[in-house]
C-alpha positions in Angstrom: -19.6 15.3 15.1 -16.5 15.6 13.4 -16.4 19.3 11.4 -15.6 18.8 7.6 -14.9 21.0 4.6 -15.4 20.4 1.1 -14.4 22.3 -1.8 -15.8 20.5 -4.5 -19.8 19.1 -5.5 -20.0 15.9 -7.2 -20.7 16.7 -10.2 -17.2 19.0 -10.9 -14.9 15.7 -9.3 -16.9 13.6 -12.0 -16.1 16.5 -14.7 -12.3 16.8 -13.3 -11.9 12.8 -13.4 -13.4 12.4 -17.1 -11.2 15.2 -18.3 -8.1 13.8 -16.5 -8.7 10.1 -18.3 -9.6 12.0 -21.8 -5.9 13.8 -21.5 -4.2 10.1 -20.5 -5.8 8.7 -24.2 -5.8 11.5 -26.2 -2.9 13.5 -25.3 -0.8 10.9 -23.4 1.8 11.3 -20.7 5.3 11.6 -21.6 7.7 8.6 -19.5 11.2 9.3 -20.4 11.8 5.4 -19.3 12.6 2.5 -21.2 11.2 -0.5 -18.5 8.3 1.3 -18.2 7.5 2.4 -21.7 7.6 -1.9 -22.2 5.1 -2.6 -19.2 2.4 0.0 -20.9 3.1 -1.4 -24.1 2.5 -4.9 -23.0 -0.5 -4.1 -21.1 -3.1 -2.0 -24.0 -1.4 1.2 -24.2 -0.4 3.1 -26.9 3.1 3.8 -26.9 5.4 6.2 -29.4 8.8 5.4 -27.8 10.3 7.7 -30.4 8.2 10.8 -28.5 8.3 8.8 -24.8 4.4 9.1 -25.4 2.0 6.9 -23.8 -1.3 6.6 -24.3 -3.2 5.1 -21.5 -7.1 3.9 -22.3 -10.0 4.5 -19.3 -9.9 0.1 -19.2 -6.4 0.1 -18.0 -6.8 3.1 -15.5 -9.6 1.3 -14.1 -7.9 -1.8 -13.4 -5.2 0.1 -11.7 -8.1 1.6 -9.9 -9.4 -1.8 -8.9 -6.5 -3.1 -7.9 -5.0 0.0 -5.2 -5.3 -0.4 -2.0 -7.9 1.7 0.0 -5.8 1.8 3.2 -2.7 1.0 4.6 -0.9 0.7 7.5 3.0 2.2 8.4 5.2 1.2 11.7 7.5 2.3 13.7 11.1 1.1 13.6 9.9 -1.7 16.3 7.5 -2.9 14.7 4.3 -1.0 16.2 1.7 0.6 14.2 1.4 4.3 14.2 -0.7 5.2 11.3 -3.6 3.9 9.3 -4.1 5.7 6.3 -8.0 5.3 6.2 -11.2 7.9 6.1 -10.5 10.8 7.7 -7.3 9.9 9.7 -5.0 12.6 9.9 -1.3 12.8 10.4 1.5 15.5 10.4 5.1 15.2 9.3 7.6 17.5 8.8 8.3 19.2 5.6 11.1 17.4 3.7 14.3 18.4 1.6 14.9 21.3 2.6 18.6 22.8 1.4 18.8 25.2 4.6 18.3 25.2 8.2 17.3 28.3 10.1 19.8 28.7 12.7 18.0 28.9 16.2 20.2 30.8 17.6 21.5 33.7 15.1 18.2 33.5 13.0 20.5 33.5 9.4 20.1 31.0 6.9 22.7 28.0 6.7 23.7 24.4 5.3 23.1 21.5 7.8 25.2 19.3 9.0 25.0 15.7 10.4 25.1 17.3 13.9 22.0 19.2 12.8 20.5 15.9 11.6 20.9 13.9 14.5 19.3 17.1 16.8 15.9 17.1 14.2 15.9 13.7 15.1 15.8 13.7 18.5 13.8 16.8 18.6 11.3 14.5 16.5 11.1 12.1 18.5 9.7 13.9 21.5 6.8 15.8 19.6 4.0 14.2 20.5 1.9 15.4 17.5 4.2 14.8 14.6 3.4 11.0 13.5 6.8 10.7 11.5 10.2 11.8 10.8 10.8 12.6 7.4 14.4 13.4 5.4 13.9 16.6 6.3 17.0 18.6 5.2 20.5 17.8 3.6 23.3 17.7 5.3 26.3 19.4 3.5 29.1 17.0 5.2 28.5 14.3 3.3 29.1 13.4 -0.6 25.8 14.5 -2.6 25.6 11.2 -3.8 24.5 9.7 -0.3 22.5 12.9 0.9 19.4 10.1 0.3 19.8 7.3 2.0 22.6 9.1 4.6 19.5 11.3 6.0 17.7 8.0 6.2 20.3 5.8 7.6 20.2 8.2 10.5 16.6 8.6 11.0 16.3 5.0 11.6 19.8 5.1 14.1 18.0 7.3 16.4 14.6 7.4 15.5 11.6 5.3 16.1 9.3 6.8 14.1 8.4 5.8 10.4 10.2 7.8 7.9 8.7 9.9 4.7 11.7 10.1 1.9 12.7 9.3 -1.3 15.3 8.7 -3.5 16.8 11.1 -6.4 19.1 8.6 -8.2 17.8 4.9 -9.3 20.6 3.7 -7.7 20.2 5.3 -4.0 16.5 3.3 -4.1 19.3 0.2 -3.4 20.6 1.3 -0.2 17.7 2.6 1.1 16.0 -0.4 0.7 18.8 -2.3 2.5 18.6 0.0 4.9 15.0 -0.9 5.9 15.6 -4.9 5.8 18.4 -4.2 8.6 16.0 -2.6 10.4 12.8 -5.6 9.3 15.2 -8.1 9.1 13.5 -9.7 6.2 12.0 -9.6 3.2 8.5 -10.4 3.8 8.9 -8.6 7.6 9.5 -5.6 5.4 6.0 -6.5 3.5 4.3 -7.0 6.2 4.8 -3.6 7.9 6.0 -0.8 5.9 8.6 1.3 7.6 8.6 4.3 5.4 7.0 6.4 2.3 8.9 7.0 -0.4 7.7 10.5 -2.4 7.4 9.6 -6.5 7.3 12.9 -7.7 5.5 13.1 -12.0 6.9 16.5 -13.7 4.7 19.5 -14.5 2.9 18.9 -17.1 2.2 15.1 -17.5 5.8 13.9 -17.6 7.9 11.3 -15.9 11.2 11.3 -15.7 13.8 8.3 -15.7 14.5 8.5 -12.4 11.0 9.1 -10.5 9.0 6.4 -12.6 11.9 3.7 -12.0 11.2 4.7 -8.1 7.7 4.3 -9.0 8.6 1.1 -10.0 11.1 -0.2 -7.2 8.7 0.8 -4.3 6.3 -1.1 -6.0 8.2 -3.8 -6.3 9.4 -3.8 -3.0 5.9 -3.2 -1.8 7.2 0.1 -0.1 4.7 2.8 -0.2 4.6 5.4 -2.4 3.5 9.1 -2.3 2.2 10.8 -5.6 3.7 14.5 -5.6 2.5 15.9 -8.3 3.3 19.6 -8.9 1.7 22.0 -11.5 2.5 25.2 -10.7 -1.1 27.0 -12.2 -0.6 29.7 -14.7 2.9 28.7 -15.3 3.5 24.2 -15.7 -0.3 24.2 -15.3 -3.5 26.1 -16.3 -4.0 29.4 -14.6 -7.3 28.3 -12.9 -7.7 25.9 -10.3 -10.3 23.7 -11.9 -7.5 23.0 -14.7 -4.9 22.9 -12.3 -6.4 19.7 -10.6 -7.4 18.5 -14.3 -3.7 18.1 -14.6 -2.4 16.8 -10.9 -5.0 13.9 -11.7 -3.7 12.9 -15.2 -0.3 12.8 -13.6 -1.7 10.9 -10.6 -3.5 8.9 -12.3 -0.5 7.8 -14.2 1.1 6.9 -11.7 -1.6 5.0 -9.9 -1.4 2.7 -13.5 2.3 2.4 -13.1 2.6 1.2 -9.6 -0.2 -1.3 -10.0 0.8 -2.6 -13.1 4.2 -3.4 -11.5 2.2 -5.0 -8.7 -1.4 -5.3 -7.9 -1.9 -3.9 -4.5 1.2 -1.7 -4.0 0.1 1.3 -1.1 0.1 4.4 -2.5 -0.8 7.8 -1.4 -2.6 9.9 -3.8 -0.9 13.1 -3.3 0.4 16.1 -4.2 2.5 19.7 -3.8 0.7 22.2 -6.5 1.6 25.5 -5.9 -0.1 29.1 -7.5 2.8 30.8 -9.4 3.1 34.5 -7.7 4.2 36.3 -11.5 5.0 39.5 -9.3 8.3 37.5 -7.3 8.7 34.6 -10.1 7.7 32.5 -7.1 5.4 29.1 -5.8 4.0 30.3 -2.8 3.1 26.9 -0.7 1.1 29.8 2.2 -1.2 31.1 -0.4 -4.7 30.3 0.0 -5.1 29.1 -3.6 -2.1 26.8 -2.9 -4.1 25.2 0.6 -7.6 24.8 -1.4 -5.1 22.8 -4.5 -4.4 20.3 -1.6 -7.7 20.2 -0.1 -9.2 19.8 -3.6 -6.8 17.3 -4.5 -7.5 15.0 -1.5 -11.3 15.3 -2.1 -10.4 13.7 -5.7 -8.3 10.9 -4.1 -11.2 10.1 -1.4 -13.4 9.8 -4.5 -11.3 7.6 -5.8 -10.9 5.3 -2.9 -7.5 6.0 -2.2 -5.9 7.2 1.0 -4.1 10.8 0.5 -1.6 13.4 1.1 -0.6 17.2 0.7 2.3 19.4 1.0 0.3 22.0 3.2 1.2 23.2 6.8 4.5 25.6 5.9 4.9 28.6 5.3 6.9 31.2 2.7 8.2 33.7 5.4 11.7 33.8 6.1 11.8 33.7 10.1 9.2 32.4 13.1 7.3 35.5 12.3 3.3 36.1 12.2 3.2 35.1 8.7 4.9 31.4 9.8 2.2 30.9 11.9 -0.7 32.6 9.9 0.3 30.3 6.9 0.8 27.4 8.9 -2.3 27.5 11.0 -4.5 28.3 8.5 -3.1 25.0 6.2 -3.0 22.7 9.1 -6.7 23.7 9.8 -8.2 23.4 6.0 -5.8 20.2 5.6 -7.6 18.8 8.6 -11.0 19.7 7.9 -10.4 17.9 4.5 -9.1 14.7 5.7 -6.0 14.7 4.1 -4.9 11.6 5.7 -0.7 12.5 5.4 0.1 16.4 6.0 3.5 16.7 4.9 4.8 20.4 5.7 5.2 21.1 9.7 8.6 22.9 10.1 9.0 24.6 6.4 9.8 27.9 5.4 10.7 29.9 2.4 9.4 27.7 -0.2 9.6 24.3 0.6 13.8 25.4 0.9 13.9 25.8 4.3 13.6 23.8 8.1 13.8 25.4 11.4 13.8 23.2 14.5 12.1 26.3 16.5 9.2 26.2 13.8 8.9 22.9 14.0 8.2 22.9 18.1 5.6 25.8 17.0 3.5 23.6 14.6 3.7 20.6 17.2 1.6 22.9 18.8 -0.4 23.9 16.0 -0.8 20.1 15.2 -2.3 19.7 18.5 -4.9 22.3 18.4 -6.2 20.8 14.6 -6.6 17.7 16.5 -9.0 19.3 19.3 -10.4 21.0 16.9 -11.3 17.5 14.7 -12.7 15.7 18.1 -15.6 18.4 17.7 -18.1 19.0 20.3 -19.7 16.2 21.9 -21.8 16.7 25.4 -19.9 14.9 28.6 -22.4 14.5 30.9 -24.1 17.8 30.5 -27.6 16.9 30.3 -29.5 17.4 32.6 -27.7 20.8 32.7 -29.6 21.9 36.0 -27.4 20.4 38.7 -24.3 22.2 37.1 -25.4 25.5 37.6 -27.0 24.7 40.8 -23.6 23.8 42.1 -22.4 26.7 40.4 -24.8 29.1 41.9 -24.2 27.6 45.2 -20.5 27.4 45.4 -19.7 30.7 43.4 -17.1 28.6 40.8 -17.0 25.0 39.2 -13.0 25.0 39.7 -13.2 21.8 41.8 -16.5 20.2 40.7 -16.1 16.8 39.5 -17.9 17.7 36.6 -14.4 19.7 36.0 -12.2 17.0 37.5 -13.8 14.4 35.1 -13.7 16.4 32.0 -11.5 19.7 32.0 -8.1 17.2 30.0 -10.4 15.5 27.4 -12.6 18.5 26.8 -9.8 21.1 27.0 -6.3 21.3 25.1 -3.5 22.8 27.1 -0.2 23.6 24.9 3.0 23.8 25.5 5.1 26.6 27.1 6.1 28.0 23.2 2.6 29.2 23.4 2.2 31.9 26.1 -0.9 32.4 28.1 0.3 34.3 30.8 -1.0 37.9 31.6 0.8 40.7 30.9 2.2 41.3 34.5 3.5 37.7 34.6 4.9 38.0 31.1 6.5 40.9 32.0 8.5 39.3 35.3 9.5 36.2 33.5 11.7 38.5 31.1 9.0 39.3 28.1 10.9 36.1 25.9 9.7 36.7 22.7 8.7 33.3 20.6 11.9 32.3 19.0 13.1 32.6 22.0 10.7 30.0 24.2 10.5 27.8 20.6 14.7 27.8 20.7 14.4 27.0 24.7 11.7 23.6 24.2 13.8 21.9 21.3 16.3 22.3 23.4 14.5 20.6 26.1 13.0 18.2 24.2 16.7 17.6 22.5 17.9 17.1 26.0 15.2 14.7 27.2 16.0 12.4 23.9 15.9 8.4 24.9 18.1 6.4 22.6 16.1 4.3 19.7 15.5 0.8 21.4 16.1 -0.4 18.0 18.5 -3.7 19.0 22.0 -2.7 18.8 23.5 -5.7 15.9 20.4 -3.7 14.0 22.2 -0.2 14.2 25.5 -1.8 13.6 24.3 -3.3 10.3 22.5 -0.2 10.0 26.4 1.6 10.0 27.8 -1.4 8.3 25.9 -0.2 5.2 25.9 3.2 5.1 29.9 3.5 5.6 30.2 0.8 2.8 28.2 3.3 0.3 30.0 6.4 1.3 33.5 4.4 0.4 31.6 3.7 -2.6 31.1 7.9 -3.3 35.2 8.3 -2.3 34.2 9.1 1.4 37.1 7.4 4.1 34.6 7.6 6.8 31.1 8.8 7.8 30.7 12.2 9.4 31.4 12.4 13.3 28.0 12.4 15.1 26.9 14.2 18.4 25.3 12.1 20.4 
């Protein structure tokens, strides 16, 4: 049996949905785009383009709901599946956009670099529990103007796995798409399996901007899937209760889900979201808040009502170093974000408020990945009835160390983690030097780092790949692309 957790009864995500579609007619959403504004108009809403007000009736959300997919599938830059967003399937990506990096090695705060890029990437690669990369920090060596699609065009140079990101400019959508047909090599190879997740983010409260719905828009288009982040911040961009609070992520959700499938019938989406409690004590959105997990767990329990596949920004942490709160906030939002199903758990790696990655934390939540996943198999009997000829071997023989009972079962049944996690006595803790965490978490990425295999994307892929990026950098006054360490 696989365990579960629910946070809402029926009857409140039937109270939370008919609230949700009231506020679309009777309040509206506010879509500071022109395009868009149009393809409401033209399709029943009501639309005051002087306010950028649209009103959206329950007949044209439920054609949007008719029309979204209920799965969908992503690859890997070779063409391989490696998710299925479906049920109860669950998989971890890092945490994505963060402006600093945690420096392993002094433990002080810094801007990235593309030599920092290229290590997540590798270091990516080799953790066997995070499904994809994602455009996980911004590199400072580059012109702000590329920081999109350059932290793209080198996750799919020397990564295989599918890539979360998302563009903040209309025009960067261009490139990135670009970048994805070098890597497809067509149009309708492209269609036909989604390389990456692009992360539409509606403003706190009801709004879109310019730039997020026109994303909304191109993905669609493109039929590139989408992520819904929506982001009310309760008590502050949203109401103070939780119940209101996911009132509101659904109106803007639910916006979205019209936009996307008004632009095309069928366009993946994930119904998502990073709400956040607003801490007035610090004037701060604390992601590692309880309140914050349950949001996302709530959220997702809407989405599965719905029909639609879903996401969260849950599995990070607030503190400001791989400390006991990291790991308290992280284990406790990978657990409830399991439990709940949330099918894309966007966070591992994350600190100090969505602001910060550390390659250390990162190897840390692997782990933590892992032991969700045992803990989602649940407990299922392997051969242990009838029970009586186990314990008479154990009676006789004093231990089942060799049995094969053990021999047949001990790897499925038991989960045993990497050497970040210690499980060594004291004594032998003691004689192999007491390393404290950071330490052993600093000492794997590097190991992983080192045991990196180059992407087996082809190699007139890559060079198109390079052939496009150093074109847009000339575009942004750049004479040439940041050295790389390989």
């Amino acid at each position: 049996m696989r365990p579960t957790l629910r946070l809402l009864e029926d009857e409140l995500i039937q109270r939370i949905l008919a609230e949700a579609r009231e506020l679309l007619w009777k309040l509206g959403v506010e879509i500071h785009n022109r395009g868009v504004l149009s393809l409401l108009s033209d399709h029943g809403a009501t639309v005051d383009a002087e306010k950028w007000n649209v009103r959206i009736p329950g007949g044209l959300i439920d054609k949007a709901l008719g029309t979204v997919p209920r799965s969908f599938k992503l690859f890997d830059v070779l063409g391989n599946e490696t998710h299925h967003f479906r049920g109860d399937n669950v998989y971890f990506t890092p945490g994505s956009t963060a402006l600093n990096l945690l420096d392993g090695e002094t433990g002080e705060l810094r801007k990235p670099t593309t030599a920092d890029y290229v290590q997540y990437v590798k270091l990516a690669s080799g953790l066997k529990h995070i499904a994809s990369q994602s455009t996980a920090f911004i590199p400072g060596d580059v012109d702000a103007g590329i920081s999109d699609s350059y932290r793209l065009y080198l996750s799919l140079l020397y990564g295989e796995k599918p890539v979360v990101t998302g563009a903040f400019t209309i025009e960067a959508f261009e490139i990135m798409k670009d970048l994805q047909l070098a890597v497809r090599g067509s149009v309708e190879a492209l269609r036909a399996k989604p390389l990456t997740i692009f992360s539409c983010c509606p403003t706190a409260p009801i709004k879109w901007s310019d730039v997020t719905s026109q994303n909304l828009v191109d993905c669609a288009r493109w039929a590139i899937p989408v992520e819904l982040i929506s982001m009310p911040l309760t008590g502050f961009m949203a109401p103070v209760t939780l119940v209101g609070s996911l009132i509101q992520q659904t109106a803007e959700n639910l916006s979205g889900v019209v936009i996307s499938q008004l632009v095309r019938p069928g366009a993946p989406i994930l119904y998502g979201g990073s709400p956040a409690i607003f801490d007035v004590r610090f004037e701060t959105t604390p992601m590692g808040a309880v309140e914050t997990m349950m949001l996302d767990c709530a959220n997702s329990e809407i989405g599965k009502r719905l029909g639609m596949p879903t996401q969260g920004y849950i599995a990070l942490s607030d503190a400001k170093q791989l400390d006991a709160q990291a790991g308290l906030e992280t284990g406790i939002g990978a657990t409830l974000a399991g439990l709940s199903g949330i099918n894309s758990i966007s966070g591992p790696g994350m600190l100090d408020f969505e602001s910060c990655q550390s390659l250390e934390k990162l190897v840390v939540d692997n782990e933590i990945c892992g032991m969700t996943y045992r803990l989602l198999q649940g407990i299922e009997p392997r051969e242990d009835f009838p029970a009586l000829p186990i314990f008479e071997e154990m009676q006789r023989e004093k231990h089942l160390l060799i049995a094969d009972h053990t021999r047949r079962h001990l790897r499925e049944e038991i989960t045993f983690p990497g050497p970040v996690i210690s499980r060594a006595n004291r004594a032998r803790w003691a004689e192999e030097g007491k390393v404290p965490l950071r330490e052993r978490a600093r000492k794997e990425a590097g190991r992983i780092i080192a045991a990196y295999k180059p992407s087996r994307l082809p190699d007139e892929a890559k060079a198109e790949l390079t052939r496009l990026m150093g074109r847009e950098a000339s575009r942004h006054g750049m004479d040439a692309l940041p050295a790389r360490d390989e």
